[in-house]
N, C-alpha and C positions, 0 to 999 in steps of 0.2 A: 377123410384122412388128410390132413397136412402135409402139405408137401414143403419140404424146407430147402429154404432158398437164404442160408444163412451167408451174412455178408463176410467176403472174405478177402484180404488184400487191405492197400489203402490206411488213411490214418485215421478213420473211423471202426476197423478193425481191430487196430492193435491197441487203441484206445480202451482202456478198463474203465469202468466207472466208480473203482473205487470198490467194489464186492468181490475184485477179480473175475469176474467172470464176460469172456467175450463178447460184444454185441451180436443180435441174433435179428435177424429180419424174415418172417414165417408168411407164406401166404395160406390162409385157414378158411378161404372161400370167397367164389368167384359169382357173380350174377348180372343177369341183364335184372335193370330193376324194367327198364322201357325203353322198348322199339317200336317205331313209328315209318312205316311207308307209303307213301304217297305217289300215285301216278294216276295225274288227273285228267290228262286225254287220252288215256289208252282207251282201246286200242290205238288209236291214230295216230298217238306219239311213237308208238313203236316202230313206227314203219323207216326207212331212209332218208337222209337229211342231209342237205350240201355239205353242212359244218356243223364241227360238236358243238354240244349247249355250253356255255358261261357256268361252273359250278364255283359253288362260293363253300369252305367248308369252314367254320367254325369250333374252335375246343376249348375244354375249360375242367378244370379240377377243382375240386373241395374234399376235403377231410375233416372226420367229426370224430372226435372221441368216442370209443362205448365203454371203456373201461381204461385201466392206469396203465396198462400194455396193449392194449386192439383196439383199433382205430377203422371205421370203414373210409375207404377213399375212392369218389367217386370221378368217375372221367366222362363228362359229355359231351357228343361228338352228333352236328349237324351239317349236314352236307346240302345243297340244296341247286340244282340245275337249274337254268333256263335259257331259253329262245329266245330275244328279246327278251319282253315284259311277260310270255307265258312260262310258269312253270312246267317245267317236263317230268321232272319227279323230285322230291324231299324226303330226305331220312333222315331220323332222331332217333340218337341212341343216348342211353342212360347207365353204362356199364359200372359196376363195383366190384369192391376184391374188400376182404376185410384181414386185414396184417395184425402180427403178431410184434411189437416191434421190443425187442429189452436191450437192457446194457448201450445204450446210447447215448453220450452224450446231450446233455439239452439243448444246445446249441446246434445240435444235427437233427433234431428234428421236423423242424420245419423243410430244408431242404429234403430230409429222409421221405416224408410226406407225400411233398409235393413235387419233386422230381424221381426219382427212383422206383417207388409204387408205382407212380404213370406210367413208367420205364416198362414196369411187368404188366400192365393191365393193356396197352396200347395194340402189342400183336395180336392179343384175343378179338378186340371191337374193333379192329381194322377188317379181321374175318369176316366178323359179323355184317358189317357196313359192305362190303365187297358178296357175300352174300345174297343180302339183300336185294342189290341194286340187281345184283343176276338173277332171281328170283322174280324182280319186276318188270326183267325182262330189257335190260339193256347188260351190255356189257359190264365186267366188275368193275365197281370205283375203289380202287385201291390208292391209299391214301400215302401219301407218302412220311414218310419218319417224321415224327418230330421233336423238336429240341425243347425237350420240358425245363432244362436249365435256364433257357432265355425267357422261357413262359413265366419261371419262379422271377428273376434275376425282372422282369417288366413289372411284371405284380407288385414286387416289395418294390419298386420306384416307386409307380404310381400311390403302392398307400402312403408309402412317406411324403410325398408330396403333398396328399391330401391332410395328413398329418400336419404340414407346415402349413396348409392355405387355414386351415382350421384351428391353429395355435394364435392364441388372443396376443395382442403386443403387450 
């Protein structure tokens, strides 16, 4: 069952595309595609430790077409502790959601995409990841919010960028 999460407010809302009919933003399912936990000295890692490990976390989105209105959009999210130069534990997650998205604007959809699905996909694998890591036996690593607009808002730099170093004189 679909749970609808129809966009509401805003001037991607009040915007018609022309059919009259409002924009609608559906999530139609949710999945881990791959989780990955790693704790390569336990036991021994688990025991007590002057100071926390160094975690480095990592995230990234893509979104692929499967049809003219659903789109899977994928959010991966690697988190990875250490001591020094040992690893205390690593986890990779691979989460998706596959949306519904109509009546939008073309110009909203890239941002629609890439910041707003993430927006709904992030509390679920922040779970997960925080899970995890209690699962492996330390405390949850609870991730803190993040800003998929500056995520989009670096991306579309960088490709333009790349765009200009690769444009022939």
């Amino acid at each position: 069952m679909a749970k609808d999460t129809t966009a509401k407010g805003g001037a991607a809302a009040t915007e018609a595309t022309g059919n009259g009919e409002a924009p609608t933003l559906n999530v139609l399912a949710q999945y881990i595609k791959d989780l990955s936990f790693e704790n390569p000295g336990a036991p021994k890692s688990l025991g007590p430790r002057e100071k926390a490990p160094q975690i480095g976390i990592n995230v990234n989105v893509n979104a692929n077409p499967l049809s003219e209105t659903e789109f899977d959009v994928v959010l991966t999210m690697n988190a990875e502790a250490k001591n020094g130069d040992a690893v205390v534990f690593n986890v990779e997650l691979t989460y998706g959601g596959v949306f519904r998205v109509a009546n939008f604007p073309q110009e909203h959809m890239l941002p629609l995409l890439f910041i707003e699905c993430p927006r709904i996909l992030f509390p679920f694998a922040r779970q997960i990841v925080a899970d995890a890591t209690r699962n492996g036996g330390f405390p949850p690593l609870l991730i803190d919010p993040i800003d998929f607009a500056q995520m989009f808002q670096q991306r579309m730099a960088e490709e333009n960028t790349k765009a200009q170093v690769a444009k022939p004189n």
